[in-house]
Structure formats: structure tokens, C-alpha cells
N, C-alpha and C positions, 0 to 999 in steps of 0.2 A: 504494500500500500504506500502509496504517496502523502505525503504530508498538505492537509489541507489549505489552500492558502489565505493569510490572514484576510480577518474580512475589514470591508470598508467600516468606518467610523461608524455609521447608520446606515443601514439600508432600508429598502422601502419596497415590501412586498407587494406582489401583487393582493389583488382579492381572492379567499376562493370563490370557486362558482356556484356553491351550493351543491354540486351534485351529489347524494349519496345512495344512487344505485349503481348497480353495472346492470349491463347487459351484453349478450351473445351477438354473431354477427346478423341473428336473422331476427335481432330486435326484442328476443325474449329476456325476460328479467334472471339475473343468476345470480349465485352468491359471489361474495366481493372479493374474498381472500383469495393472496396469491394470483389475482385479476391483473395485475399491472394498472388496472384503470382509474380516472380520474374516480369516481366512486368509492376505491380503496385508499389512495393515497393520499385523496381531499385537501394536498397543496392549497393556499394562499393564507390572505390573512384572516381571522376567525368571524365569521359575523356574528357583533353584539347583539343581545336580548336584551329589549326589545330591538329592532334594528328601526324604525322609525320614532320619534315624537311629534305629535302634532301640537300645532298653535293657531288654532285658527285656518285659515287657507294657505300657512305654511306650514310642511313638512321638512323636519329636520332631519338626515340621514346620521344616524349616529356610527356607522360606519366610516363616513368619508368626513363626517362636519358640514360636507352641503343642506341647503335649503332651496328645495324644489315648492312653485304652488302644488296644493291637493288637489288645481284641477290640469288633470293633464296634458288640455286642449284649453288652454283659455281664449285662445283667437278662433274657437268655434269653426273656423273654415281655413283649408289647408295657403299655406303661400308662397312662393318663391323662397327664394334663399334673402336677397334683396330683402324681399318685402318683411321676411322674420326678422332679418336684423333691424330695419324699422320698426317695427310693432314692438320690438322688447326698447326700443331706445323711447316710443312712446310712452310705455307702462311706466319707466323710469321719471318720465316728465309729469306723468301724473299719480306718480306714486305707488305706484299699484300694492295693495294689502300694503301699505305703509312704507315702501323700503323702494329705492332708489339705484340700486346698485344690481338688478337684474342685470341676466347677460342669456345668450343663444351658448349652452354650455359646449364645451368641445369633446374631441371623438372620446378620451378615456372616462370625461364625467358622466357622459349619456350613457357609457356601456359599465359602467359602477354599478348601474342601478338593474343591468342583466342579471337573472336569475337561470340557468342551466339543467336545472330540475322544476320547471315551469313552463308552461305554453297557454298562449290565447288569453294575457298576453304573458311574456315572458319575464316576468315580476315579483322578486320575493313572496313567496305566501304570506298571504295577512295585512298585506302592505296597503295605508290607508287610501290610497288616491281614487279617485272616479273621471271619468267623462275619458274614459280609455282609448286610444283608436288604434285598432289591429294593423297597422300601415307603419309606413316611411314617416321618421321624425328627424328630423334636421340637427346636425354640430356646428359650430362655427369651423370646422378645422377642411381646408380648402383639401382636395386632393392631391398629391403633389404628381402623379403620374398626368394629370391633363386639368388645371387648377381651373378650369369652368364648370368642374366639377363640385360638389362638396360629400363628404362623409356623411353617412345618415344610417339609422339603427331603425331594422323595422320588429316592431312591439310584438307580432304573433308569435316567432319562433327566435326572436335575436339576431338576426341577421346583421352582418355590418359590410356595405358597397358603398359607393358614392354616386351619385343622381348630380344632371343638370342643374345647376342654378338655376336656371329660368323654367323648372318644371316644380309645379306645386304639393308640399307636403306639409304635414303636421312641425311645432317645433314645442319646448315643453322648457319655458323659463328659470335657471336657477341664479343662485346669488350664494357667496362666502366664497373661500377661496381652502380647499383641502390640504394639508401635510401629508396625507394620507396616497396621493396619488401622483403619480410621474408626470411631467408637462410631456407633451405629444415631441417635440421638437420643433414645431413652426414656428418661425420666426417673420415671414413674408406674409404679404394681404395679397387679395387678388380680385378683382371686380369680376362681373356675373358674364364676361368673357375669357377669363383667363389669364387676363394685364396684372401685373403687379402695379400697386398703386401704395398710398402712404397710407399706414396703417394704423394713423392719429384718427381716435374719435369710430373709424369703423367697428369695431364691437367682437371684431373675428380673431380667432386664435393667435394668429400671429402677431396680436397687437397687447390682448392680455397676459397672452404666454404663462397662464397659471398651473400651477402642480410643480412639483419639485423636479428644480431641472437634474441632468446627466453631469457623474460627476466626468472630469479630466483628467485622465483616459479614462476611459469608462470601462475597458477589459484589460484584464493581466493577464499575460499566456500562463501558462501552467502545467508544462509536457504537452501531452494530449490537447488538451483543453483549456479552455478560454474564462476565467472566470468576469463574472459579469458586477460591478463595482456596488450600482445601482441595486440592482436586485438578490445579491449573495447567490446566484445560482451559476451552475459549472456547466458549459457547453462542450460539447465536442469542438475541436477548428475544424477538424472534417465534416462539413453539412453535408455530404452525398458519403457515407461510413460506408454503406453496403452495397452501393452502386447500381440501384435496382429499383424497382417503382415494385409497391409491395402492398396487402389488400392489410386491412386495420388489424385482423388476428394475427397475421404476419408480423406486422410492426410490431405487434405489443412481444411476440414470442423472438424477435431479432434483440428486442433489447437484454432481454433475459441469457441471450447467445453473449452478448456482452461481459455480463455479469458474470459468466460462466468463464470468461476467458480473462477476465480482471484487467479489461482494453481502460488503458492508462491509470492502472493500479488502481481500479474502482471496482466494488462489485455492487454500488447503489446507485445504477443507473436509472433511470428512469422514462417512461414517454410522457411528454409532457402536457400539461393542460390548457385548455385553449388562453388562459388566461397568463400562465406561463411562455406561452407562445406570445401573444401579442406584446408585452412587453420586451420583447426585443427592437418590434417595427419602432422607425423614427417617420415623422408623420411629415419630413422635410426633402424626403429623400423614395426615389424607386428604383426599380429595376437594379439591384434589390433596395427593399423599404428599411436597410439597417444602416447605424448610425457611421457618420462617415469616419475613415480608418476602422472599421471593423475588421478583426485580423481572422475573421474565419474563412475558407477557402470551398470549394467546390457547393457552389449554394444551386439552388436548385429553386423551382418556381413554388409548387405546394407541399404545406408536411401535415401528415396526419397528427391529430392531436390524442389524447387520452379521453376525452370527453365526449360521450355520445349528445347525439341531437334529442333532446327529452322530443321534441316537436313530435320526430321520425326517427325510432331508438334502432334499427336497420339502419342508419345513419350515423355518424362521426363528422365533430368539427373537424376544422382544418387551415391553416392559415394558407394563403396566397401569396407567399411576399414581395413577387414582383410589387402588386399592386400593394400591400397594408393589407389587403380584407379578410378577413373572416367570412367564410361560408362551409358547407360540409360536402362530404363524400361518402358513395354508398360502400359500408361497407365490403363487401364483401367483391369488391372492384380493386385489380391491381392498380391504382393508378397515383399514389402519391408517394415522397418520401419519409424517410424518418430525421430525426434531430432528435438523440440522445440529449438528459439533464438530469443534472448531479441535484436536488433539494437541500440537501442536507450537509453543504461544504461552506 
């Protein structure tokens, strides 16, 4: 065994996802042990009980410190990207539920509030809000692969792409500013074409740049693997390890081949959770979406994660990271890679 290497000052987990089942690849429920899956391993950070407080038509998440309204369509009719970021800089002008400092939250705030063991809509159980809409909700956080785009979370099953600016969806107002959470990496604004413009007064991620940024360097090599500064977790540098597009029981039983072979003096490898996964993307950067000098080599476009789709549990997430996104793959389909991670270094 290799000696673990020292971890950063603080680090800043991700969330878990909630998840605590497993299941098979043809969607059926099984026991968790010895599963490799997100459901056994249940990575992140723990969510508090209660995980909301209410105040009135503010919801405070006691997880992140955010405060979201209770209602979670308050513009009652879907809008542009544009038009969201106006309508939240209006509420601010007139106050809305008392508080001034609303904002169109960005890609990791909206997806804070994804629940992975939930669907229709994909929301912590018990979670007070109403006026729900099973659809596309808007970030502030521009896309960086074609920025006339923007990041958007839809509420059925969790999904996370990015839509047109100029094509209308839901957006769902928050306010505080979280310790709990990574800044995305934008630093740029971008108008409802594509232009970077100045990014005074617009309202969009690149201007607020909230959540605790990346520290410098953000990884240390480490043999093998790469540890990650921000989040204490241990990467392979090898992103393509097995050189093969592999179906999700595959993945989960390649890492165990790992373990077995104590590949860079580890036998606690891991496959990782989507939420595990997305914390690597830098929300500034594509093709790949990771942060610049990332010293990992042979990256590939999708990795399967540990996480089944509660939506469609025949289903597994999966990150994209040419693009940043988050979407799934059907089990039982060779068609994505793996990315090995150490938890517990």
C-alpha cells in the first residue's frame, strides 16, 4: 500500500445523492452488500434532519445554507433565459417575501436540491415546496461548449443539458450564498447569443461566481493517481484504465479486478457517484469539461457512474464530459467508460 496523500487544509464534499437502494441491470431491487453501488457506498456529505426549515414562503436548505421561495414556479409561466434573469432582478426591486438579494441560482445550486432516490419530481422526500413543474428549470451558468446555450435541471427525473437561451423554461429563485458547495468555474457572461459581454449587474454565474472556488493546483499526482485538493478524492491519471466501453455490471465488477490486483497500491477503489463524478467538471471549460492543467490522461467522452436512475432503475447515470452533462445509460448496453475513485484517501 501507498501512503495516502496529505489532504488539503479543508475540503468540500460533494453531497450524497440520497440513494439507498441498489439494483440489478434489468432494474430489479437487490441487496446492497458487496454491490459496489452508489446505494452501498452512499459517498457524499450526510443530509441533515430535518433537511428543510420553513419561514414563511422561504425555504431554508439546511444542507447547503440556501434559501429557495416555497413556491417553485413563482413566475407562473415558463421564460427565456433573458427574461429569468429579469424577472429575478425585478423580485429584487420589489422585494419579493422581503429580501433583495434573489438571484437565477447556478448549475451546482439547482442540482443540490436533486434527490436520486426520487422521481416526479426528483426532490428530497418530505420537502416543503409546491407549484412543482415536471420540466426544464433554468441556472445562471452559461454552457461553455456553445454559451447561447445555458445549463438547466429538469424536475421529473434530474436531468442536467443545456437549452437555448431564447427557448422558454421554468426558473426557481434563490438567495444566501453556500460554504457548502464548489463555484462551477465561470468566470465569463455571455448574452442570449453567445457574445461575451461585461458581466456587471447581469445576474449570471460568471458574475457572482458563488460557492467555494478551486484551490491552486487543484491535483497532486500521487503514483497512479491524481488526488483531487478540493474534494479529498483519489483519481486514477489513467481515465480510459481498461481501454474498452463496458455495460454498468461490467464497470462495477472491472473495479473490483482493481482491487484484486492492488492497481497503484489501493484495494478501495471505487465506481463513482454521479455526484462524485460531476465535481470534477469545470463549468468554464469543454471538450473535456475538466479544470485547466488537469494532469489526467486518456479521457474519454462518457463514464458510467454508480448511481442508478430511480426514474428508470434498468438505467444508470453517467456523466458526458465532453459536454459537463449529466444524463444516463441503459444498463445493460456496452457503451460507456469507467473512472476509478479512491473515497477514503
Amino acid at each position: 500500500m501507498t501512503d495516502s496523500p496529505p489532504k488539503h487544509a479543508r475540503v468540500f464534499i460533494p453531497p450524497a445523492t440520497d440513494q439507498d437502494q441498489c439494483f440489478d441491470i434489468h432494474g430489479n431491487e437487490i441487496g446492497c452488500p458487496n454491490s459496489g453501488q452508489d446505494g452501498e457506498t452512499r459517498y457524499g456529505r450526510d443530509w441533515p434532519t430535518p433537511r428543510f426549515r420553513v419561514d414563511g414562503e422561504v425555504v431554508q436548505d439546511n444542507l447547503t445554507g440556501l434559501f429557495w421561495t416555497k413556491n417553485a414556479n413563482p413566475n407562473d409561466f415558463p421564460a427565456s433565459w433573458p427574461e429569468a434573469l429579469e424577472q429575478v432582478a425585478t423580485m429584487n426591486a420589489e422585494q419579493a417575501f422581503g429580501h433583495d438579494d434573489w438571484r437565477l441560482p447556478n448549475r451546482r445550486e439547482l442540482l443540490s436540491l436533486i434527490s436520486y432516490q426520487t422521481k416526479k419530481p426528483a426532490l428530497p422526500a418530505g420537502h416543503p415546496f409546491y407549484n412543482i413543474f415536471l420540466g426544464w428549470y433554468w441556472s445562471s451558468t452559461s454552457a461553455a461548449i456553445n454559451p447561447a446555450y445555458a445549463w438547466y435541471i429538469h424536475l421529473e427525473g434530474g436531468r442536467m443539458f443545456y437549452g437555448r437561451k431564447d427557448q422558454d423554461c421554468l426558473f426557481w429563485p434563490v438567495r444566501g450564498q453556500s460554504g457548502a458547495l464548489a463555484a462551477t468555474g465561470q468566470s465569463s457572461c455571455y448574452d442570449q447569443t453567445g457574445n461575451i459581454i461585461s458581466c456587471r449587474g447581469s445576474g449570471q454565474d460568471g458574475e457572482l461566481q458563488y460557492g467555494v472556488p478551486a484551490p491552486a493546483p487543484r491535483f497532486r499526482i500521487d503514483g497512479a493517481a491524481a488526488y483531487d485538493r478540493q474534494t479529498g478524492l483519489l483519481w486514477l491519471l489513467d481515465a480510459n484504465y481498461f481501454k474498452k466501453l463496458l455495460t454498468w455490471q461490467e464497470a462495477l465488477q472491472a473495479v473490483q479486478q482493481l482491487n484484486q490486483a492492488e492497481v497503484g497500491g489501493r484495494r478501495d477503489w471505487r465506481l463513482p457517484s454521479i455526484n462524485a463524478l460531476e465535481s470534477l467538471v469545470d463549468c468554464s471549460r469543454h471538450s473535456p469539461a475538466l479544470p485547466e492543467n488537469h494532469p489526467f490522461i486518456n479521457i474519454q467522452d462518457v463514464y458510467w457512474s454508480s448511481t442508478t436512475s430511480f426514474f428508470e432503475t434498468d438505467w444508470a447515470w453517467a456523466l458526458y464530459l465532453h459536454k459537463g452533462a449529466l444524463g444516463v445509460g441503459h444498463k445493460p448496453a456496452p457503451h460507456f467508460n469507467i473512472w476509478p475513485v479512491c473515497f477514503t484517501c
